[in-house]
SEBA-67829 format. One line per field, with one value per residue (C-alpha): x, y, z. Coordinates in nm, 4 decimals. Example, Ala and Ser with C-alpha at 12.3 -4.5 7.8 and 13.67 -1.06 7.14 Angstrom:
x: [1.2300/1.3670]
y: [-0.4500/-0.1060]
z: [0.7800/0.7140]
END
This chain:
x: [2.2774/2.0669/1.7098/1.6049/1.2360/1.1513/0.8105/0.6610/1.0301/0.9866/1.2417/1.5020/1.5081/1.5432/1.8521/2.0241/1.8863/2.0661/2.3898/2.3974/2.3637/2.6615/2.8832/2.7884/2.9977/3.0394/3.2451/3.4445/3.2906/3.2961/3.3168/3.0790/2.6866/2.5692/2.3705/2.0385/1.6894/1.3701/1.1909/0.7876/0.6057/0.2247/0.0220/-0.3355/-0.2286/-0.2067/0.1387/0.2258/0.5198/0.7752/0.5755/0.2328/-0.0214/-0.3297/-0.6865/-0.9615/-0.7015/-0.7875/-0.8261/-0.7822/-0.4868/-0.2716/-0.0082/0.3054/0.4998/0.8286/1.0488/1.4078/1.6539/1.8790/1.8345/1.7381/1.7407/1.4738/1.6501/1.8952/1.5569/1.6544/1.3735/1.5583/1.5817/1.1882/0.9067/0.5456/0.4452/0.1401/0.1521/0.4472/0.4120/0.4449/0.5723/0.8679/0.8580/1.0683/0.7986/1.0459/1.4584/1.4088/1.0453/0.9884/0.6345/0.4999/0.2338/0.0061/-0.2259/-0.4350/-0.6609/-0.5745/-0.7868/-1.0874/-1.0098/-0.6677/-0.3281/-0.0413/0.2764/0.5607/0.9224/1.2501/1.5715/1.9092/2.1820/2.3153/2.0986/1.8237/2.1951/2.2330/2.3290/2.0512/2.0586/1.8124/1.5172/1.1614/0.8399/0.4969/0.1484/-0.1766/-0.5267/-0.7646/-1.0859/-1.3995/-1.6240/-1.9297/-2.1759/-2.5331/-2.4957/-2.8468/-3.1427/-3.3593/-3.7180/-3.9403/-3.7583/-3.9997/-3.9268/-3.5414/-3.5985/-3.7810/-3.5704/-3.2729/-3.4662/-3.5551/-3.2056/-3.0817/-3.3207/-3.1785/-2.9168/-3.0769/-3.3282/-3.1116/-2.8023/-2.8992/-2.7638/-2.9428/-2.9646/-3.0229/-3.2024/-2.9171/-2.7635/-2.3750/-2.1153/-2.0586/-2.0349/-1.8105/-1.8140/-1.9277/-2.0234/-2.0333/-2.3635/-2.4007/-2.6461/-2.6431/-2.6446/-2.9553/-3.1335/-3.1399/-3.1988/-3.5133/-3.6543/-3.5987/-3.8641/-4.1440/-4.0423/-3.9921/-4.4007/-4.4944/-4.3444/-4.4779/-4.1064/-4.2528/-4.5485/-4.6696/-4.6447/-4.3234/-4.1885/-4.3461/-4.2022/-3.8555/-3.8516/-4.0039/-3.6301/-3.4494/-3.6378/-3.6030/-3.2676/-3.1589/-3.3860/-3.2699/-2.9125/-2.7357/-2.5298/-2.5871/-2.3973/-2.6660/-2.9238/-2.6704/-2.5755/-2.1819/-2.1029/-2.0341/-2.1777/-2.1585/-2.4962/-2.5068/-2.3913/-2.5240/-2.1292/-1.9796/-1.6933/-1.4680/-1.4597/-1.1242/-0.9209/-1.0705/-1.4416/-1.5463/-1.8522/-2.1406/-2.1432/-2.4138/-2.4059/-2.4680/-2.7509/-2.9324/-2.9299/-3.0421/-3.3572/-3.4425/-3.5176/-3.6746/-3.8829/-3.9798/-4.0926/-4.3152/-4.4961/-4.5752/-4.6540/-4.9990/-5.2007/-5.3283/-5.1884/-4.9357/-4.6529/-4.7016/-4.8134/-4.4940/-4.2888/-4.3826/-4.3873/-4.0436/-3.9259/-4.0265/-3.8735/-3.5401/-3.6146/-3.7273/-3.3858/-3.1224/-2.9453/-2.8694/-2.8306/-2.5026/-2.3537/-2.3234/-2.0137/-2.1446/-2.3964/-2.1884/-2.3813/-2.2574/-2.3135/-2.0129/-1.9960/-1.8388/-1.8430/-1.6718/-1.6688/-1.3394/-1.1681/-1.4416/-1.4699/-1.0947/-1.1972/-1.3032/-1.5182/-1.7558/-2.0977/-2.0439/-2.2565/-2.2250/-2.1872/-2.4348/-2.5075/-2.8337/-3.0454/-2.8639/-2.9429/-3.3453/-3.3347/-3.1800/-3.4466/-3.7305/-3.6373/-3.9097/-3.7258/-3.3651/-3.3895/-3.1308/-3.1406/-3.2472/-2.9196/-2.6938/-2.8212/-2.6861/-2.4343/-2.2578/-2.4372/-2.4901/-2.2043/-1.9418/-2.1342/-2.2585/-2.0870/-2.2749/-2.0589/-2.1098/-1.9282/-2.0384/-2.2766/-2.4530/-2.4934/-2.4153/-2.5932/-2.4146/-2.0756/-1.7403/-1.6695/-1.8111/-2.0650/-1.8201/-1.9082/-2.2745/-2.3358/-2.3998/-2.7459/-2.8725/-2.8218/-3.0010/-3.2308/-3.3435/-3.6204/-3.6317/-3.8435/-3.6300/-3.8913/-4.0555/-3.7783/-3.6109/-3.4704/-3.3097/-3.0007/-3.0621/-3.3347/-3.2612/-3.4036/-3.1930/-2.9163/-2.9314/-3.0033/-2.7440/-2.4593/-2.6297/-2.5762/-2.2528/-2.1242/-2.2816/-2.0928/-1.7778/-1.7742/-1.9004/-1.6710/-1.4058/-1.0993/-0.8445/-0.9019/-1.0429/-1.1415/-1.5181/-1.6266/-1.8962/-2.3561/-2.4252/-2.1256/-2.0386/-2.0965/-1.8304/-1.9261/-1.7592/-1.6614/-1.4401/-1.1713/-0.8568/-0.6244/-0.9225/-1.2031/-1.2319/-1.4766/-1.4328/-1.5803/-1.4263/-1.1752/-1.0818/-1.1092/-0.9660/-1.1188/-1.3897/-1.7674/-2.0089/-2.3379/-2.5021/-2.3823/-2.5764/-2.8615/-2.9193/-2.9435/-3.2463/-3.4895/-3.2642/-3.1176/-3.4041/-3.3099/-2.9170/-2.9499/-3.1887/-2.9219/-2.6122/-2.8318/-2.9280/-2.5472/-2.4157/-2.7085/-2.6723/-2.3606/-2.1525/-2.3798/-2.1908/-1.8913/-2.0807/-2.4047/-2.5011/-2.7147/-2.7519/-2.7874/-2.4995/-2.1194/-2.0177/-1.8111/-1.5761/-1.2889/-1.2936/-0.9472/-0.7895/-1.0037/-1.1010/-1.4116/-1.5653/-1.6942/-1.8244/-2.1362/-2.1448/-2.4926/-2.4419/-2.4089/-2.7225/-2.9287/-2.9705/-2.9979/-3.3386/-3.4513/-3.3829/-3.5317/-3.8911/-3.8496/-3.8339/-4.1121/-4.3966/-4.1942/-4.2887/-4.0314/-4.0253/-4.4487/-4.3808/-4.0915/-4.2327/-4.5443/-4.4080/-4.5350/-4.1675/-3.9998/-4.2216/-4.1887/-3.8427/-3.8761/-4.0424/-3.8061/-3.5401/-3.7222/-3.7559/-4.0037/-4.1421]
y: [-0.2465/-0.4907/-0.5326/-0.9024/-0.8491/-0.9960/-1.0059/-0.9587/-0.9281/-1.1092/-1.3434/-1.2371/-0.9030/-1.1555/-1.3126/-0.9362/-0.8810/-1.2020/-1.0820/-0.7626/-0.8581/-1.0750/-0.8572/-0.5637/-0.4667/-0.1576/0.1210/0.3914/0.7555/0.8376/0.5320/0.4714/0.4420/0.1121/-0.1307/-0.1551/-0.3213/-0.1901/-0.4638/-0.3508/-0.0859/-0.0025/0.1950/0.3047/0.0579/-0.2304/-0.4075/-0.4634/-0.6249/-0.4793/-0.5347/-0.5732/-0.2661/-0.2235/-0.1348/0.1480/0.4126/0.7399/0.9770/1.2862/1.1720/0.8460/0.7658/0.5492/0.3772/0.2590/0.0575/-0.0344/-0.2780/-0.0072/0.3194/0.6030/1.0190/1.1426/1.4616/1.2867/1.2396/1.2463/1.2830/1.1867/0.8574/0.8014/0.9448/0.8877/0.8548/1.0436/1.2600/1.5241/1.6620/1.4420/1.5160/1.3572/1.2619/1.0582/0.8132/0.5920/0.5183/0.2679/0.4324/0.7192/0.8004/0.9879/1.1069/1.2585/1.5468/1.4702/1.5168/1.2286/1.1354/0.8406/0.5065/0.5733/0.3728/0.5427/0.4224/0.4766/0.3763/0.3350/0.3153/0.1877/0.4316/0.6346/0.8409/0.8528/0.8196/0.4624/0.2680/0.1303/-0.2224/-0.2865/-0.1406/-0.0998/-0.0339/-0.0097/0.0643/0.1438/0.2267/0.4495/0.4488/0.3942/0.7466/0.6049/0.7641/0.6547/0.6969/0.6102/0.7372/0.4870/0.3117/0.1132/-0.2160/-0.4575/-0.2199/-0.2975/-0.6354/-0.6549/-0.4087/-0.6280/-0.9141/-0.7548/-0.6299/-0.9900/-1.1250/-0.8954/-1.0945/-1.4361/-1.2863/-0.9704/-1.1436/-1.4963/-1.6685/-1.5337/-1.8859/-2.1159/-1.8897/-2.0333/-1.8747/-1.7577/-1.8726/-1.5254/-1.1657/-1.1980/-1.5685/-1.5496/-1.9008/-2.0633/-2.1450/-2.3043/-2.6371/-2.5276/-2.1733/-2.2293/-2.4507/-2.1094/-1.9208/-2.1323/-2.0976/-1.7205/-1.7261/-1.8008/-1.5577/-1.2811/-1.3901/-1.3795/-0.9979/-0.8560/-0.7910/-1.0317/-1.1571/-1.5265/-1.5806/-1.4692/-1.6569/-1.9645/-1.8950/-1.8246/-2.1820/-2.3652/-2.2110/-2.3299/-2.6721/-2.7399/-2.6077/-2.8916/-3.1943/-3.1062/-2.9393/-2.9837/-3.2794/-3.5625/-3.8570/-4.1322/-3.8423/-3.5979/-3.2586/-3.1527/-2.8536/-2.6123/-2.6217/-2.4072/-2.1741/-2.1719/-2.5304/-2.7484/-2.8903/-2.9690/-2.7150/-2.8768/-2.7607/-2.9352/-3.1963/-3.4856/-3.3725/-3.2979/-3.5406/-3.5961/-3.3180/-3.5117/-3.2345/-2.9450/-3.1629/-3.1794/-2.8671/-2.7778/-3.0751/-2.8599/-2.6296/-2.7925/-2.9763/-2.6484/-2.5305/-2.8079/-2.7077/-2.3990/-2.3775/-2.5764/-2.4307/-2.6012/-2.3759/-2.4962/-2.3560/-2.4469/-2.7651/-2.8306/-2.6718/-2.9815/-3.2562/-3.1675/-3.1467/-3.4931/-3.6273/-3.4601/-3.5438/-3.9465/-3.9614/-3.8719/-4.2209/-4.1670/-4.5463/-4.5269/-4.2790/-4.5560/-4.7524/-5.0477/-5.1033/-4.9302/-4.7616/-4.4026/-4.2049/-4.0475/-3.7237/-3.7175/-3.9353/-3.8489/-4.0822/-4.0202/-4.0614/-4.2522/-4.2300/-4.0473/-3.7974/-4.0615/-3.7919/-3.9491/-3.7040/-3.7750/-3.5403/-3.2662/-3.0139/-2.8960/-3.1895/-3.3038/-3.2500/-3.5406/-3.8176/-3.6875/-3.6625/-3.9232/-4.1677/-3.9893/-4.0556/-4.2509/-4.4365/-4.4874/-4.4594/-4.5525/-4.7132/-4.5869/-4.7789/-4.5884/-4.2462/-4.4052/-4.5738/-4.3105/-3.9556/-3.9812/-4.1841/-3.9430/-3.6439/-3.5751/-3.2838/-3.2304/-2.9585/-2.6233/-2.3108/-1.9691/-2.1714/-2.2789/-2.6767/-2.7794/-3.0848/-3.1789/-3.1408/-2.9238/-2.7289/-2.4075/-2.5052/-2.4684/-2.2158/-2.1111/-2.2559/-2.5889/-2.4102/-2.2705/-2.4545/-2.7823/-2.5606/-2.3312/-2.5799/-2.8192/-2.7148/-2.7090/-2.5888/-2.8862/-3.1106/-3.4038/-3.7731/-3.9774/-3.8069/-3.4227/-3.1571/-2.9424/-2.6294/-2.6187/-2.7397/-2.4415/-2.2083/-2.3614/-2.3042/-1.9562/-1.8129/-1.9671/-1.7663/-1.4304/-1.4773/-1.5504/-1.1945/-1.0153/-1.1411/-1.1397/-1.2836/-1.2443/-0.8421/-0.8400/-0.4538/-0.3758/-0.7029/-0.6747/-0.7620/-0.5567/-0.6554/-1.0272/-1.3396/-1.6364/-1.8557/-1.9088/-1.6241/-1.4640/-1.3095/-1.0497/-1.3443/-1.5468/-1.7707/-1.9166/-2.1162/-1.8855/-1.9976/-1.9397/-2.1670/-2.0499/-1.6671/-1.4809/-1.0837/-1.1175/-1.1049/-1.2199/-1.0367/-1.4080/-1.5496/-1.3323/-1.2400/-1.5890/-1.7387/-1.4487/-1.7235/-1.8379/-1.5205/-1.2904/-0.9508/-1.0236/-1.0756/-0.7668/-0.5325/-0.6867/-0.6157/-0.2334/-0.1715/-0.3437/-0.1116/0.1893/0.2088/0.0513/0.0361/0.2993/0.0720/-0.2674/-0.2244/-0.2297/-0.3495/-0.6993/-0.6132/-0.6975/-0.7292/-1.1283/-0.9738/-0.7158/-0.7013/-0.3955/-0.4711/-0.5412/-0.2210/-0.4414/-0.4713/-0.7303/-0.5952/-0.9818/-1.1795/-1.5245/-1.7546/-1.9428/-1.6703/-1.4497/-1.7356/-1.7817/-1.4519/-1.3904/-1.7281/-1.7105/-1.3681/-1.5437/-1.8057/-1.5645/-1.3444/-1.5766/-1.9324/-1.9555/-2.1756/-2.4379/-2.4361/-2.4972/-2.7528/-2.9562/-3.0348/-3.2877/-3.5971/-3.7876/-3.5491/-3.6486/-4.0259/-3.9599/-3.8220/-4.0900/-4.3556/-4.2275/-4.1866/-3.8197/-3.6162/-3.2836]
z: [3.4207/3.2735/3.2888/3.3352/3.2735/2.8665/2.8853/2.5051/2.3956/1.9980/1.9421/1.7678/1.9768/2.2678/2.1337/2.0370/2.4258/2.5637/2.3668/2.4981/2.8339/2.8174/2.6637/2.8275/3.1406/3.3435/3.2193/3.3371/3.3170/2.9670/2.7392/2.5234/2.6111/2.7196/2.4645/2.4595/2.3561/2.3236/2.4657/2.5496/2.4148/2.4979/2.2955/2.4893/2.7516/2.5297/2.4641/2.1022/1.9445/1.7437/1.3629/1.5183/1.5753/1.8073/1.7136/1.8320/1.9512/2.0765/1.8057/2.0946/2.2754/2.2066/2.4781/2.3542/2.6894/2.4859/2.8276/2.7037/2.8853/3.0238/3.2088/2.9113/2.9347/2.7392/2.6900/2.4856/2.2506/1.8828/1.6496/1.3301/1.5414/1.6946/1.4967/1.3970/1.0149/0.9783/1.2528/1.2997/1.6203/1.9942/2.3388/2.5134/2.8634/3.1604/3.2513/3.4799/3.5057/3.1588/3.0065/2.8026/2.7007/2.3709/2.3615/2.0523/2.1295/1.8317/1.6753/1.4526/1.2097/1.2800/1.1533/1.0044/1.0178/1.2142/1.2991/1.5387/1.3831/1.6679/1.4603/1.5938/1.7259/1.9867/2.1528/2.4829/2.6794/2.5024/2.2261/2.0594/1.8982/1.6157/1.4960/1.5780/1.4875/1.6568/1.4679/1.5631/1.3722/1.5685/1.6386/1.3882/1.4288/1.5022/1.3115/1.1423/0.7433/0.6984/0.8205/1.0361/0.9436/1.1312/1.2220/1.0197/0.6908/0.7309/0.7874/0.4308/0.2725/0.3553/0.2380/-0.1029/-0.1771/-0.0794/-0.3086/-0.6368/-0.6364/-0.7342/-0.8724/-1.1308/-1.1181/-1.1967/-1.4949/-1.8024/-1.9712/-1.6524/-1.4379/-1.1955/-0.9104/-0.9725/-0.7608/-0.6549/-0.7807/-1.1503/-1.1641/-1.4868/-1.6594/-1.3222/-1.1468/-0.8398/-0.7382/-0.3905/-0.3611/-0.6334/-0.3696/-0.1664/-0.4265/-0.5163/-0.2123/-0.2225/-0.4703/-0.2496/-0.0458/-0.3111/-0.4173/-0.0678/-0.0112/-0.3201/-0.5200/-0.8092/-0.9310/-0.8907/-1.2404/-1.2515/-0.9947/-1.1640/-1.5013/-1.3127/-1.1692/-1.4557/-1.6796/-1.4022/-1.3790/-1.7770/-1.7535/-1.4841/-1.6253/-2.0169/-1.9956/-1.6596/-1.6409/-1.3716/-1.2261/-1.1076/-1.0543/-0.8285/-0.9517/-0.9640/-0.7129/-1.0135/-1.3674/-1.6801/-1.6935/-2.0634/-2.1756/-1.8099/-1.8808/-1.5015/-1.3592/-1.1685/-0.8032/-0.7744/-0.9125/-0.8274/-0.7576/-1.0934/-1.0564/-0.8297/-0.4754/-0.2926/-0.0158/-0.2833/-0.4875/-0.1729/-0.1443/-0.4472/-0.4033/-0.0431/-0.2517/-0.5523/-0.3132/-0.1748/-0.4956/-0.5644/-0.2342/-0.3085/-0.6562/-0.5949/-0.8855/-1.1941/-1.4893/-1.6783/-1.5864/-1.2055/-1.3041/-1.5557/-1.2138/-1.0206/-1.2659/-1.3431/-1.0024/-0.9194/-1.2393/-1.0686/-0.6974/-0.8577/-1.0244/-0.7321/-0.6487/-0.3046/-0.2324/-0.4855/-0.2633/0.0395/-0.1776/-0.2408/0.0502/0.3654/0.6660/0.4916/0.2993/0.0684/-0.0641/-0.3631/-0.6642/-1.0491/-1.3734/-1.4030/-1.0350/-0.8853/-0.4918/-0.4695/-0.2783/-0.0211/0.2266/0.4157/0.5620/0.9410/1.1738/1.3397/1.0138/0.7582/0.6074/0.8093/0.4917/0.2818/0.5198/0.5695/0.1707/0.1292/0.3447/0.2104/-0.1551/-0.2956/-0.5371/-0.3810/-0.0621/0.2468/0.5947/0.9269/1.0021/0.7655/0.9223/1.3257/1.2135/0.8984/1.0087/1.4147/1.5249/1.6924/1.6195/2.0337/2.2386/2.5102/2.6915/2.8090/2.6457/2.8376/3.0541/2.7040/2.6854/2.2921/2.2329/1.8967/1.7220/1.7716/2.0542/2.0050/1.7999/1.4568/1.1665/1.2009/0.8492/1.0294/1.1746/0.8420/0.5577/0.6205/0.8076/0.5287/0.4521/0.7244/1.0309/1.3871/1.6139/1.7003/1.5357/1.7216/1.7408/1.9962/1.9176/2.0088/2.0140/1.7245/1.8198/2.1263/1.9184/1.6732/1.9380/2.1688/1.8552/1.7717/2.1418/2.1527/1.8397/1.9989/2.3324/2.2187/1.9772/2.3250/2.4850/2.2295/2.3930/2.1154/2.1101/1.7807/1.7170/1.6550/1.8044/2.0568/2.0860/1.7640/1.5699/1.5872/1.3501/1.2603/0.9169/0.6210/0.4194/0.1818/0.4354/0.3748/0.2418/0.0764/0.1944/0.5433/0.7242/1.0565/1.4177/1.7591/1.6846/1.3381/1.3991/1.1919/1.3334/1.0112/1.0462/0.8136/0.7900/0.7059/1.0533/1.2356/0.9969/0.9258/1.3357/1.3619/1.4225/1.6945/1.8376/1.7484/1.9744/1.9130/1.5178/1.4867/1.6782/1.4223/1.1402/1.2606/1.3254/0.9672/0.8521/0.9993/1.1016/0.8400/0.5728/0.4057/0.3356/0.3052/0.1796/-0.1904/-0.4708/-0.3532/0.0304/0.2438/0.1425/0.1876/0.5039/0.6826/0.9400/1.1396/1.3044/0.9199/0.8190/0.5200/0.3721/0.1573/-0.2114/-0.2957/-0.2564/-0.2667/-0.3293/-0.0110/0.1952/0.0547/0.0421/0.4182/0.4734/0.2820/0.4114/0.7727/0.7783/0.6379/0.8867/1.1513/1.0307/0.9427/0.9090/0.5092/0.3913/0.6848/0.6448/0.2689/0.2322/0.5520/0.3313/0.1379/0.2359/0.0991/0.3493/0.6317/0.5885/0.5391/0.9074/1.0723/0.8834/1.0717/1.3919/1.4292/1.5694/1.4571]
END
C-alpha cells in the first residue's frame, strides 16, 4: 500500500510520510480511505518542493505531474480541494496507479506568478495528510523594447548615460560621487576615484567641454585638500559632501579605508595625467593632486613596520578592525600605490610577503587555468577596480600574468552563467555577470560560489576588454531586451534577478564607475594610456619587480 520511493519528499512531509506508513494497514472493503502524502510534484518536467516554484514555464501549455504515496482515482478529483490561483480552468487526468497530471491549456500570461495549492482531506480515493503547494512563474516574452543602432553608438550611449550620474548627480558642494542613488549627504572616496576618471573620458567623447571637466576636478580637488577630513593622508570610506566630516561605514571603521583612498588617488593620479595644459585651472588640478598623492602615509598602514599592509585605521579604535590586504581581491592598486609613493613609500618585501603570499590558484574551472585567487575567480570586482587605471595588457611579475589573470576570471564568470548549474532562470551567453550588488534581500558580493540568481550589468559590461564578443552580446540583451525594466537616466539599473522577477531601481558609484571606464579601455585604452604616465606609478612598478 505504501510507496517507498521519497525522493524530493521535504522534511517534515517525510516524517507525516514515515507515520503513515506505520500506522497504515490493510482494510476491509469499505473502511475508510487509506492515508496519504503528496510526495513529488513536477511542473514542465522539473521537480519542485512543496513551498518552492520553478521558472520560464510555458505560457501555452503547463503540465503539473502531482505522484502521491498511495494508489489515487482521479475521478474522485475535488476542485474545492486542488486548484490553481490565477488560472480557473485545468484538465484532470490518470497519469499512472499513484500520478495524476493537470494540465493548463493557457494562454497564461508571460512572466507572471501562478500557483497550484493541494489541501488536506478525503478525496482522489484517499485521505490526504497535510497541505501543499507548488508555484511556478512563466516565461519572459522576449521581445526588443528598443529599437537597435549601430553597435559602437550603444556602446557610447551607454557610456554617456553612465557618465550622468557622476557627472548630474554628483554632490553639489564637493563635486563628489554619492554613495548611490538617495544617499543624500554621503559621498564616496572610491566610487569618486571612478568617477574622476570618468571625466577624461566624458572630454574625450564630446559630453563636456575640457574646461569643464577641468573646473569639475579642480572643486573636487579643493574640496579634498581644504574640507575632507584625513587620517595620516588616507581618506575615510564615506564622508559628508557638504561639511568633508567622516561617515562612519561601521562601528569601528570610522577612520582611514586605505583600499577606498587608493582608489580615489587612481584616479587623482589619472587626472594629473591628463590635464597637461598650462592655464590655471589645469595647472591648480595637478598641483593639488600631488599635495594629496605627497600626503598619503602608506608606510603607517604596515603597524609599526610589518610586511602588510592594513586596511583600516580610526583615531578613535585604532587598528580594531584588524583586516589585513592579502591578494587575490581588488586590492592590487594599494600595494603599486603604495611603493610608488614618493614620500612614504613601502617594501618590495611587504608586497611578497603581506599582498602575494597565499594569493596563487593555479587550477582549471571549465578547462580555464586561474592563475590567482579563489576558485572561480571570486566577484568580478577583483578584475576592474584596480584595473580601471592600471594597464593589464602587457602587465606582469613573478607572481602571475595579469592579462591572462583577468581574462582567465572574466571567462570563468561567463561559463558558469552558460552553463548555469543551479537552474537560475534567464541565465545563459547574453545574460550572465556575478559582482557585488544590491540583491532582492540587500547587498551581496555574488560569484559562482555566492550566487544568489542576480546579475549585475557592471560584471559583464565592465570585463569588455577581456571578454569583448561575450560583454557586447550581455550589453545588447540588458539593452534591448530588458532595457525597458532596467534602463534609465543614469544607464543601467545596479542589477536584476530574472528568476526573483526583481529588478534593481538603484545605482551605486562603484558599480557605474567601471562600467564607463572599462568601456574606454576597450575602445581606445584612454584611461590605462593616461594613468600609466606617471612616472611615480612606473617606478612604483619596477620597485616591485613587475613588468609592463
Amino acid at each position: 500500500m505504501f510507496r517507498t520511493i521519497f525522493r524530493a519528499l521535504p522534511a517534515a512531509a517525510l516524517l507525516l510520510a514515515v507515520l503513515a506508513a506505520a500506522s497504515c494497514k490493510k482494510t476491509p472493503e469499505g473502511d475508510k480511505a487509506p492515508n496519504a502524502v503528496l510526495f513529488s510534484c513536477t511542473i514542465d518536467g522539473r521537480k519542485v518542493a512543496s513551498g518552492g516554484r520553478v521558472s520560464g514555464a510555458s505560457t501555452s501549455n503547463v503540465v503539473v505531474d502531482m505522484e502521491f504515496s498511495s494508489a489515487v482515482d482521479a475521478t474522485k478529483m475535488d476542485s474545492e480541494k486542488i486548484w490553481f490561483s490565477n488560472f480557473g480552468e485545468f484538465s484532470v487526468a490518470q497519469k499512472d496507479e499513484y500520478t495524476i497530471t493537470l494540465t493548463l491549456a493557457g494562454p497564461l500570461k508571460e512572466y507572471t506568478s501562478y500557483n497550484v495549492f493541494v489541501l488536506a482531506g478525503d478525496y482522489l480515493g484517499v485521505h490526504l495528510i497535510g497541505d501543499y503547494s507548488f508555484g511556478f512563474v512563466t516565461g519572459m516574452e522576449e521581445k526588443q523594447v528598443f529599437p537597435e543602432i549601430p553597435t559602437e553608438d550603444l556602446l557610447t550611449l551607454v557610456q554617456e548615460r553612465t557618465f550622468a550620474y557622476f557627472w548630474d548627480y554628483a554632490h553639489p558642494v564637493s563635486g563628489l560621487a554619492r554613495e548611490r542613488l538617495n544617499s543624500g549627504e554621503t559621498v564616496t572616496t572610491g566610487g569618486s576615484g571612478f568617477g574622476l576618471m570618468a571625466i577624461p573620458v566624458g572630454i574625450e567623447r564630446g559630453f563636456i567641454t575640457r574646461e569643464e571637466g577641468a573646473g569639475r576636478a579642480l572643486k573636487v580637488v579643493s574640496f579634498l585638500q581644504n574640507k575632507a577630513v584625513r587620517y595620516h593622508g588616507a581618506f575615510p570610506h564615506w564622508l559628508n559632501g557638504t561639511t568633508g566630516e567622516t561617515i562612519a561605514f561601521s562601528t569601528y571603521d570610522n577612520g582611514a579605508d586605505l583600499v577606498e583612498t587608493a582608489f580615489l588617488m587612481e584616479g587623482l593620479l589619472t587626472l594629473r595625467s591628463y590635464f597637461s595644459g598650462s592655464d590655471a585651472t589645469e595647472t591648480a588640478v595637478r598641483s593639488g593632486v600631488t599635495a594629496l598623492w605627497e600626503a598619503v602615509e602608506w608606510d603607517h598602514f604596515t603597524r609599526g613596520g610589518q610586511n602588510v599592509l592594513y586596511w583600516h585605521w580610526s583615531p578613535d579604535y585604532g587598528w580594531q578592525m584588524n583586516m589585513q590586504i592579502k591578494g587575490w581581491n581588488e586590492a592590487l592598486i594599494v600595494y603599486v600605490l603604495a611603493a610608488s609613493s614618493p614620500t612614504h613609500s613601502i617594501s618590495k618585501e611587504v608586497y611578497d610577503r603581506g599582498w602575494a603570499a597565499g594569493a596563487a590558484n593555479g587550477r582549471k574551472f571549465y578547462d580555464i587555468t586561474l592563475p590567482l585567487g579563489p576558485d572561480y575567480g571570486g566577484p568580478m570586482f577583483f578584475a576592474h577596480y584596480s584595473f580601471l587605471g592600471l594597464d593589464p595588457r602587457n602587465l606582469s611579475d613573478a607572481y602571475a600574468n595579469y592579462w591572462e589573470q583577468n581574462t582567465a576570471h572574466a571567462k570563468i564568470n561567463y561559463n558558469y552563467c552558460v552553463k548555469n548549474p543551479r537552474g537560475y532562470y534567464g541565465y545563459g551567453s547574453r545574460c550572465w555577470g556575478l559582482t557585488a550588488s544590491d540583491y532582492s534581500a540587500g547587498y551581496t558580493a555574488s560569484s559562482p560560489t555566492n550566487d544568489t540568481g542576480t546579475i549585475a550589468p557592471t560584471a559583464a559590461l565592465a570585463s569588455m576588454p577581456y571578454t569583448p564578443e561575450e560583454s557586447i552580446a550581455a550589453m545588447e540583451y540588458f539593452y534591448y531586451y530588458l532595457g525597458n525594466r532596467i534602463w534609465g537616466d543614469y544607464g543601467f539599473h545596479d542589477a536584476f534577478s530574472l528568476e526573483d522577477r526583481w529588478f534593481a531601481t538603484s545605482y551605486i558609484a562603484i558599480d557605474q564607475g567601471p562600467i564607463i571606464c572599462m568601456i574606454e579601455n576597450y575602445r581606445t585604452g584612454l584611461l590605462w594610456d593616461t594613468f600609466m604616465k606617471n612616472p611615480d606609478v612606473c617606478r612604483g612598478l619596477e620597485k616591485l619587480g613587475f613588468r609592463y
